[in-house]
C-alpha positions as CSV (number, residue, x, y, z in Angstrom):
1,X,14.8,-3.1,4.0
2,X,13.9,-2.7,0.1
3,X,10.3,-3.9,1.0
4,X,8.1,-4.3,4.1
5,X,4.5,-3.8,2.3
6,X,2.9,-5.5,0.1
7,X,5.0,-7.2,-3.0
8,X,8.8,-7.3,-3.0
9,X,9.7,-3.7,-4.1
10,X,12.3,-3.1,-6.5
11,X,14.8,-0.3,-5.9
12,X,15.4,1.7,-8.6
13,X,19.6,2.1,-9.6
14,X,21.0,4.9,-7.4
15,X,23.0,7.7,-9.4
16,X,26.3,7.5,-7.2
17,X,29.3,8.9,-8.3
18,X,33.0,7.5,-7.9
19,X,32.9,5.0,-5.3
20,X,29.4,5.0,-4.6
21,X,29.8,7.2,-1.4
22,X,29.2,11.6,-1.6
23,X,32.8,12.4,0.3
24,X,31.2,15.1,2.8
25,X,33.0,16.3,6.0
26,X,30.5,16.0,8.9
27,X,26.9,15.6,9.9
28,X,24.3,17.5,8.0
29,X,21.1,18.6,9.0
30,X,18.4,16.5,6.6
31,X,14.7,17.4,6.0
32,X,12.6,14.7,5.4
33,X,9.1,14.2,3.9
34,X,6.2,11.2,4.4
35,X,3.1,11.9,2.3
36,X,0.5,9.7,0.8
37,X,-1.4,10.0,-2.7
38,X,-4.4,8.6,-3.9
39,X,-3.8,5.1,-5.6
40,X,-7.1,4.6,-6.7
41,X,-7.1,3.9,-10.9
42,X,-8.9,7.4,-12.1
43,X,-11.6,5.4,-13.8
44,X,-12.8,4.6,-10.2
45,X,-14.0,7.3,-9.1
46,X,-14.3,9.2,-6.2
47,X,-15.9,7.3,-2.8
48,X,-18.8,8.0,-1.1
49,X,-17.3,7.5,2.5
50,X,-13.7,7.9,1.8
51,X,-11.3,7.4,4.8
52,X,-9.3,9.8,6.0
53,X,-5.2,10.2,6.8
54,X,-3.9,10.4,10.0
55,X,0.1,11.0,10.8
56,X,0.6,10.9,14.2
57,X,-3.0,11.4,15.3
58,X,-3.4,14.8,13.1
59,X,-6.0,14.7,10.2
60,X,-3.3,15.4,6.9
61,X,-2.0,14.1,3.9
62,X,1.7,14.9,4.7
63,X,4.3,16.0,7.1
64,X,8.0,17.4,6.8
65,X,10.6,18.1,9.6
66,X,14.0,18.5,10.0
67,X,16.4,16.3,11.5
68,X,19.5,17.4,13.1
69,X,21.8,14.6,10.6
70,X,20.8,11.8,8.9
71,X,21.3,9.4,11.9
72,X,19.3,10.9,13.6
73,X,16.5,10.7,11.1
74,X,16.3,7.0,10.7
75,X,15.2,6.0,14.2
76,X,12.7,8.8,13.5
77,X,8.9,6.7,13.9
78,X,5.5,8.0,12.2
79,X,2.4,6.3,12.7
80,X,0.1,6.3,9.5
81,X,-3.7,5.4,9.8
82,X,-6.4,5.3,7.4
83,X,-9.7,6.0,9.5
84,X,-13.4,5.4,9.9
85,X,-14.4,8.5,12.4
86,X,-12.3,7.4,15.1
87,X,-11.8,3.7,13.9
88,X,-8.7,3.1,12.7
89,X,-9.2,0.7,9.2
90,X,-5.2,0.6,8.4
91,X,-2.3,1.2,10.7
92,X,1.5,1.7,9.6
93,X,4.4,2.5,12.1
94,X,6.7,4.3,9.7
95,X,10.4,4.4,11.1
96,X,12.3,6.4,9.1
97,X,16.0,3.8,8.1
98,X,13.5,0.4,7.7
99,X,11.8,2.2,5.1
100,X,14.2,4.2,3.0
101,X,16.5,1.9,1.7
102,X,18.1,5.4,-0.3
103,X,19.7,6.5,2.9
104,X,22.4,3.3,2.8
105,X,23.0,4.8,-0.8
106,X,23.6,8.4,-0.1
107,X,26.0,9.8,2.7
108,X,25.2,12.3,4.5
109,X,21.7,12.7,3.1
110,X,20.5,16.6,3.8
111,X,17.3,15.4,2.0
112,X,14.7,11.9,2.1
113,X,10.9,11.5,1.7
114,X,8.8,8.2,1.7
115,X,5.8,8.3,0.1
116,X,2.5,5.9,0.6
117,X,-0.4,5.0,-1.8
118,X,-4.3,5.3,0.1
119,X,-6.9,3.5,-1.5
120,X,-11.0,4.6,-0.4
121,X,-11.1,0.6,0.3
122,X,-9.2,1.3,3.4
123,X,-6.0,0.3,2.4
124,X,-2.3,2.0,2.6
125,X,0.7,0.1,0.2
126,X,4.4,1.5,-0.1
127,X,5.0,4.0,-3.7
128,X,8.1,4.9,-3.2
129,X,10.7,6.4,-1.2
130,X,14.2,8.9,-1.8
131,X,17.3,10.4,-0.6
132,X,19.7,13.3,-2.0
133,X,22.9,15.6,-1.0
134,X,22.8,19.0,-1.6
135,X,26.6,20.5,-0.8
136,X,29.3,22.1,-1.8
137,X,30.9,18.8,-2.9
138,X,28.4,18.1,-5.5
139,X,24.7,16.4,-5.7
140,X,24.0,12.7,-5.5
141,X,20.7,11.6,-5.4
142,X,18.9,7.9,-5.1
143,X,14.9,6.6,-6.1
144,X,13.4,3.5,-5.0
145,X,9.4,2.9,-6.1
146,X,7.2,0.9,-4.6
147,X,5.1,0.8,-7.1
148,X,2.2,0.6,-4.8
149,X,2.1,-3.3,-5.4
150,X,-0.6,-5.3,-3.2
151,X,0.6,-7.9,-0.7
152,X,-1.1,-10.6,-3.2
153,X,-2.5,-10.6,-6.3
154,X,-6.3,-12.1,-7.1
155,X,-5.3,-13.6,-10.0
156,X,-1.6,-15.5,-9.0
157,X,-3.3,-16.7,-5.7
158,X,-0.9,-17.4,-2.5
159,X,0.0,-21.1,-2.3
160,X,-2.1,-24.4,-2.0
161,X,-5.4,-24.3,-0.6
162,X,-4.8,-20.6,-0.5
163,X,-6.1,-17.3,-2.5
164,X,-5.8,-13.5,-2.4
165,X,-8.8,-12.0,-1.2
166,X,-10.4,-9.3,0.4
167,X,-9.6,-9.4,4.2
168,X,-12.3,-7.0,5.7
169,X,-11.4,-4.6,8.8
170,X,-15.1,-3.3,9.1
171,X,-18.6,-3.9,7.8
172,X,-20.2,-0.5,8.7
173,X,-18.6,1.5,6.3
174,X,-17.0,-1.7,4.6
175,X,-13.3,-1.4,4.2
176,X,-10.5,-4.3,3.7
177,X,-7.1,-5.0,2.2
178,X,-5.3,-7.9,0.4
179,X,-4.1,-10.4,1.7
180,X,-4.0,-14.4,2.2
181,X,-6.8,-16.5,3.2
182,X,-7.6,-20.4,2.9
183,X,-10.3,-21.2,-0.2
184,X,-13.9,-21.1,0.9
185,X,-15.8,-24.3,0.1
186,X,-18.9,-22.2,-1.8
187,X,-19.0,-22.2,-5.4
188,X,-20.0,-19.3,-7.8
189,X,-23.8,-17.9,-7.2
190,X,-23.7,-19.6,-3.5
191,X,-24.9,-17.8,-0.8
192,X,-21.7,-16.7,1.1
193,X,-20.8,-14.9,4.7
194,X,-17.6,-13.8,6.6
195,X,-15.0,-16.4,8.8
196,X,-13.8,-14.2,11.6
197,X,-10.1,-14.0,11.9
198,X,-7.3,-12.1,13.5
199,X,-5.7,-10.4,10.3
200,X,-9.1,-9.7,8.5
201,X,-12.5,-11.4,8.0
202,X,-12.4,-13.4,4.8
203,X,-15.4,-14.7,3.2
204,X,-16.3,-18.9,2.5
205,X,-16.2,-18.6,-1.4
206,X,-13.9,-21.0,-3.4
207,X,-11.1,-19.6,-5.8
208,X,-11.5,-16.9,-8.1
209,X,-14.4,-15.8,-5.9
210,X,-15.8,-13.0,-4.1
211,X,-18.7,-12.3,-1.5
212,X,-20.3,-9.6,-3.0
213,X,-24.4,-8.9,-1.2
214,X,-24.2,-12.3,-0.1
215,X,-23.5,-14.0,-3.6
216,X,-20.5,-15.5,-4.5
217,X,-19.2,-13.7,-7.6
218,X,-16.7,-14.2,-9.9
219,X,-13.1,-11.9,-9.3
220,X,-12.6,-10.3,-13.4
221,X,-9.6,-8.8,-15.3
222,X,-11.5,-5.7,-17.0
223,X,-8.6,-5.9,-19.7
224,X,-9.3,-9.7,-20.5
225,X,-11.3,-10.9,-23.8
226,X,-14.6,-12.1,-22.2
227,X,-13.7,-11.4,-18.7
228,X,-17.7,-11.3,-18.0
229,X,-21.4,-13.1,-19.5
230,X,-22.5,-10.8,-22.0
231,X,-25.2,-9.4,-19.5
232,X,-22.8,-8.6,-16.8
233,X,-19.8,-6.1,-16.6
234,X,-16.6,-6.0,-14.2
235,X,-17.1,-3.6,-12.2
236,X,-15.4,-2.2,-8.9
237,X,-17.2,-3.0,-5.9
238,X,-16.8,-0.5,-2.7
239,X,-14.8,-1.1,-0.1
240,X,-13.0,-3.7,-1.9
241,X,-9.5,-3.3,-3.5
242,X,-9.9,-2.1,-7.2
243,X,-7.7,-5.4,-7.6
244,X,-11.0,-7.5,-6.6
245,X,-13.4,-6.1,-9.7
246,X,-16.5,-8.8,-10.0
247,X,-18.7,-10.0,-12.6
248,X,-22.3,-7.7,-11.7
């Protein structure tokens, strides 16, 4: 699969020699990576109540082990979490051949690695993800990224009657992720409050808009000529995506 997070990924050209196929005799044993990297922008700053990485139920940021061939590898599962103490906040199963698209470009991979983005709002998106030969009949090597792309975008919306907005997972610390929710029927400087709902609480504010202490307030583009009133700037608010800056 080139994408099952977020955005449609695009997978980067594969360096393949000849046919497209390494020629190699026989399985090889493969070691393979899965690590995650901050995807906060820098100008964030760090979070007060970060959430931690779990892979397969042990605290860490990254895990490696060897596979006895490549087929082997890609039935391979990991579960990924992002948690709150002992509450989960995002949950990935990771199986090795849905993610890694690289391993249908590289035979006989002896190498592969799949990498995640966190985000302190509680949030885990696809980066990227690899595979190489290393052998006596030469290298090949493949790169697909990612890019660390949201499932939906504030500002391009998700269909009629639709936005992209903050679906929250827990109030106490806050955390949420992207996603698709119906528009909310409160207008900017309302007074706002959560919709339950299976996928993620959403809040009642209209398009463009975000429930910020109660207020609806307007979603900005920090790189946009006026993006704010004079007295207000767009700023990140916590436990929101750094996608959902408001006007404060």
């Amino acid at each position: 699969m080139r994408m099952v997070v977020g955005l449609a990924a695009v997978l980067a050209a594969c360096a393949e020699p000849g046919d497209g196929r390494a020629t190699n005799d026989g399985p090889l044993a493969m070691t393979f990576r899965l690590s995650v990297t901050q995807g906060d922008p820098s100008e964030r700053g760090p979070s007060a109540t970060p959430p931690t990485v779990y892979i397969d139920g042990v605290a860490t940021e990254s895990v490696t082990e060897v596979f006895d061939s490549e087929d082997a590898s890609r039935a391979a599962s990991f579960l990924l979490e992002l948690r709150h103490g002992d509450v989960a906040v995002a949950s990935k199963t990771i199986v090795v051949g849905d993610y890694d698209d690289c391993l249908d470009h590289v035979e006989n991979a002896t190498s592969a690695n799949i990498a995640f983005c966190k985000y302190d709002s509680g949030e885990l998106r696809y980066a990227s993800s690899g595979a190489s030969h290393e052998g006596a009949g030469g290298g090949q090597g493949c790169v697909g990224d990612g890019f660390c792309a949201p499932a939906c975008h504030p500002a391009s919306g998700c269909g009629e009657g639709l936005r992209c907005t903050s679906l929250i997972v827990s109030t106490t610390p806050l955390a949420s992720h992207l996603g698709c929710a119906p528009e909310g029927p409160k207008s900017l400087g309302e007074a706002c409050s959560l919709v339950p709902a299976s996928g993620g609480d959403y809040d009642d504010c209209g398009f463009g808009l975000l429930c910020v202490e109660s207020t609806c307030r307007t979603v900005c583009n920090p790189y946009a000529a006026d993006a704010c009133p004079a007295a207000e700037t767009c700023a990140f608010v916590d436990g929101h995506a750094p996608e959902m800056r408001v006007c404060l």
